[in-house]
C-alpha positions as CSV (number, residue, x, y, z in Angstrom):
1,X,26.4,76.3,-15.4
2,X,25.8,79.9,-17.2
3,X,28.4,82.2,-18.2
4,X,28.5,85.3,-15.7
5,X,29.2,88.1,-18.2
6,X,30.0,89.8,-21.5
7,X,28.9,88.9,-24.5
8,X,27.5,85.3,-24.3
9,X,26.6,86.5,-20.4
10,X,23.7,84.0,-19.2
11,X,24.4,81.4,-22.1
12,X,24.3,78.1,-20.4
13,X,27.7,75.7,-20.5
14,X,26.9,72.0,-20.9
15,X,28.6,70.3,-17.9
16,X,30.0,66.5,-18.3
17,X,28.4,63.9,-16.6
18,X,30.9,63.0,-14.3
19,X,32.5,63.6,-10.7
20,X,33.8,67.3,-11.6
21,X,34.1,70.4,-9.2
22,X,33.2,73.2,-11.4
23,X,34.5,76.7,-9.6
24,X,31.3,79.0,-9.0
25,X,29.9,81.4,-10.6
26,X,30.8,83.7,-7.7
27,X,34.6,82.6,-7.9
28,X,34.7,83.0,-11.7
29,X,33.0,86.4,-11.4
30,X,35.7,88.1,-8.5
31,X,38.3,86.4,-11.0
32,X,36.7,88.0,-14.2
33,X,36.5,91.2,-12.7
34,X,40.1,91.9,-11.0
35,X,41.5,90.9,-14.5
36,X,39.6,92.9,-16.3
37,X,41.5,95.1,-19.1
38,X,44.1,92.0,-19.4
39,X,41.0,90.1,-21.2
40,X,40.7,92.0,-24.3
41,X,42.9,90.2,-27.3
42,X,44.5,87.8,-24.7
43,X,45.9,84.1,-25.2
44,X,43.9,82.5,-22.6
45,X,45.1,78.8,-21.6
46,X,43.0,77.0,-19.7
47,X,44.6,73.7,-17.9
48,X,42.7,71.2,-16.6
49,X,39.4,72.6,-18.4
50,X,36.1,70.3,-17.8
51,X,33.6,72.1,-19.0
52,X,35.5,74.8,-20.4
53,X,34.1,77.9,-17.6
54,X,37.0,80.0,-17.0
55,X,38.2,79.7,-20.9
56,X,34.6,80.9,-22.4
57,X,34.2,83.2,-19.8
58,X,37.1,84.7,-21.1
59,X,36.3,84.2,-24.4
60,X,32.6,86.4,-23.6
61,X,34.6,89.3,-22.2
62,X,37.2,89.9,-24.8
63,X,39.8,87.1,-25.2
64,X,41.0,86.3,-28.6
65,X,41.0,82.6,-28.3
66,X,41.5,79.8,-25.5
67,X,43.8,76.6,-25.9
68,X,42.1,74.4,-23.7
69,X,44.3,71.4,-22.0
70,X,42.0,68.3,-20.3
71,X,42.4,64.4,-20.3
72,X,39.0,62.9,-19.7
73,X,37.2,62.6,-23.3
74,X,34.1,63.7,-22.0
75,X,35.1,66.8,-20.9
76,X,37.1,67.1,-24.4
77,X,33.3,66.2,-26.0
78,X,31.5,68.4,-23.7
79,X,34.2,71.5,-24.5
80,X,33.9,71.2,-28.3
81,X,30.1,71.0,-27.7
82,X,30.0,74.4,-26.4
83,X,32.3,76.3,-28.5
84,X,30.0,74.7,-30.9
85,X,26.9,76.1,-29.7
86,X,28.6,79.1,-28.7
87,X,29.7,79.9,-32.1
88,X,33.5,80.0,-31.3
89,X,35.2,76.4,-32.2
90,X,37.0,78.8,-34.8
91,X,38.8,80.9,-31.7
92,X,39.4,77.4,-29.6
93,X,42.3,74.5,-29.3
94,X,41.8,71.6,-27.2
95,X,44.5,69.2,-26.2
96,X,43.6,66.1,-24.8
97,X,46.2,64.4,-22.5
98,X,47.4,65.3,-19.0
99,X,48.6,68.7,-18.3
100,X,51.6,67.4,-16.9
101,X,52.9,66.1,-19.8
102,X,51.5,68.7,-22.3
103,X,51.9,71.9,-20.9
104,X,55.7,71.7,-21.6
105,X,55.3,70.8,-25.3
106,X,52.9,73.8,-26.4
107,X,54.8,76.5,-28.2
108,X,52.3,79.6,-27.6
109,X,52.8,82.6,-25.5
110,X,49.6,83.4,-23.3
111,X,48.5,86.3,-21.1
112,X,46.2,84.9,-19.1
113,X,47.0,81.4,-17.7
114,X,44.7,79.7,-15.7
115,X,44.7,75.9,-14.2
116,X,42.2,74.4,-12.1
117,X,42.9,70.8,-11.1
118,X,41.6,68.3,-9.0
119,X,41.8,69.4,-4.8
120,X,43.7,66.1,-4.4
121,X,46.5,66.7,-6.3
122,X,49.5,67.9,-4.7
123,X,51.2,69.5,-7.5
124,X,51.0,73.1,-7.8
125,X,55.1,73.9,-8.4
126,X,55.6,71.6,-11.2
127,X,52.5,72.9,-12.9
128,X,53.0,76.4,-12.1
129,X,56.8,75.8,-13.3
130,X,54.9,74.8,-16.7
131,X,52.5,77.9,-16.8
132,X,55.1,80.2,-16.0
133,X,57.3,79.0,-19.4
134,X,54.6,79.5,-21.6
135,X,53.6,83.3,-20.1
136,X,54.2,86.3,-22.1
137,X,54.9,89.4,-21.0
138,X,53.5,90.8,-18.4
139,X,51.2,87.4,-18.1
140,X,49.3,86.6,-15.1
141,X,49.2,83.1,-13.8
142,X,45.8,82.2,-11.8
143,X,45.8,78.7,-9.8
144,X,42.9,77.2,-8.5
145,X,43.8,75.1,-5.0
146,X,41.4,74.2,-1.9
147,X,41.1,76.5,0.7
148,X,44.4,76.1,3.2
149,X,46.4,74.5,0.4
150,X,50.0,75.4,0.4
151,X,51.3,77.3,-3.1
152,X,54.4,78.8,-3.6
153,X,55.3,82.3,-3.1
154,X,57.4,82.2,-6.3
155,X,58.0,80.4,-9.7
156,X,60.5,81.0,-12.0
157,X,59.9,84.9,-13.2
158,X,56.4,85.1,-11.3
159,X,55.4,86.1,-7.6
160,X,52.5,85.4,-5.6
161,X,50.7,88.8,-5.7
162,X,47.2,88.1,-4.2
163,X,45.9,84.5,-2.0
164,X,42.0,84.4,-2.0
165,X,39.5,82.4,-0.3
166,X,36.1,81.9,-1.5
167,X,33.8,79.6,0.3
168,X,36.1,76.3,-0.5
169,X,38.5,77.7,-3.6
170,X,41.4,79.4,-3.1
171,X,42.3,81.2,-5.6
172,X,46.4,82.7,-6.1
173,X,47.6,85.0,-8.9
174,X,50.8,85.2,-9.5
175,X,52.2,88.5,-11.5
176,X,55.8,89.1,-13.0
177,X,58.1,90.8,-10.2
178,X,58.9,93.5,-12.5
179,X,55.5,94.7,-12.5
180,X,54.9,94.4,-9.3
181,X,57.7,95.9,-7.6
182,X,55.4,99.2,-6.4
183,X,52.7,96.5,-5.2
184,X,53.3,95.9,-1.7
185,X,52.4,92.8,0.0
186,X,50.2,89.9,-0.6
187,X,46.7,90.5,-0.5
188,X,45.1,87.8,1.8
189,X,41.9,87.2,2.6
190,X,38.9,84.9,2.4
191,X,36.9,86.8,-0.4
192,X,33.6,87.6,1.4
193,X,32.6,91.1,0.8
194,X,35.8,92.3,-0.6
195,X,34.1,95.6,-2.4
196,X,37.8,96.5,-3.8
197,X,39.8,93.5,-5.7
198,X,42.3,95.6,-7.8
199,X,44.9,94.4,-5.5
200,X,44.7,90.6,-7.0
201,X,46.0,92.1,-10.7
């Protein structure tokens, strides 16, 4: 797996050897992109990290540093490995232990959360719930499900802004209402050849 962009753009992450789902390269890249400016000096947290892709993606396009929240202790190994090799251990946190149960004792305030956990498991309020505590203004909250997964159109502060589909990820962002009152609908669609994705920030 190879990071898409920026500055450690084609630097190859070290995946775990285990049963993982790692999102695409194409998934991580539509993501990358509608986000853009809201990179640069961001708090990323990245839930339910295995190898670590959305966080150092992040990292390579401008973030200031990524707390990184996984349970397996390979995938903890394998993430210190590449900010290791990546020359960024310095700009990185991981947690291990379940997100579930550490989400709600972190005490920073990030701009970008994203969470990407296992198809099966049915618990996208709760964890959004958790996400949407630890945002900072103006935040945006990005969810991984499977494609035809149900997610709620609201948590706490946050609204479902844009509902994506790419191949078998679907992805949801979730913006404040405040700053999204001029927005209009949700954006829907299944991601292929969507020239324009300004609508998912």
């Amino acid at each position: 797996m190879r990071i898409v962009a920026g500055e450690f753009g084609g630097r190859v992450l070290a995946v775990p050897k285990r049963d993982l789902r790692p999102t695409t390269e194409r998934t991580r890249e539509a993501v990358m992109s509608m986000l853009g400016p809201l990179l640069e000096d961001a708090v990323v947290l990245d839930a339910f990290a295995g190898s670590g892709a959305y966080g150092f993606e992040a990292l390579s396009r401008g973030a200031a540093r990524v707390v990184f929240v996984e349970l397996e202790p390979v995938c903890c190994r394998t993430l210190d490995l590449n900010a290791r090799a990546l020359e960024v251990d310095e700009r990185v946190i991981i947690h291990r232990g379940s997100a579930q149960r550490l989400l709600p004792k972190l005490t920073d305030r990030f701009q970008l959360l994203f969470c990407d956990p296992p198809y099966d498991l049915d618990e996208a309020a709760p964890l959004l719930e958790a996400m949407a505590a630890l945002a900072a203004p103006e935040a945006r909250l990005i969810y991984e499900a499977r494609t035809g997964a149900s997610l709620p159109l609201r948590v706490g502060r946050f609204r479902r802004t844009s509902q994506r589909n790419y191949g078998a990820a679907q992805i949801a962002v979730y913006a404040e209402d405040e700053a999204d009152e001029e927005r209009g609908p949700i954006a829907e669609g299944d991601g292929l050849g969507d020239g324009n994705l300004s609508g998912l920030v």
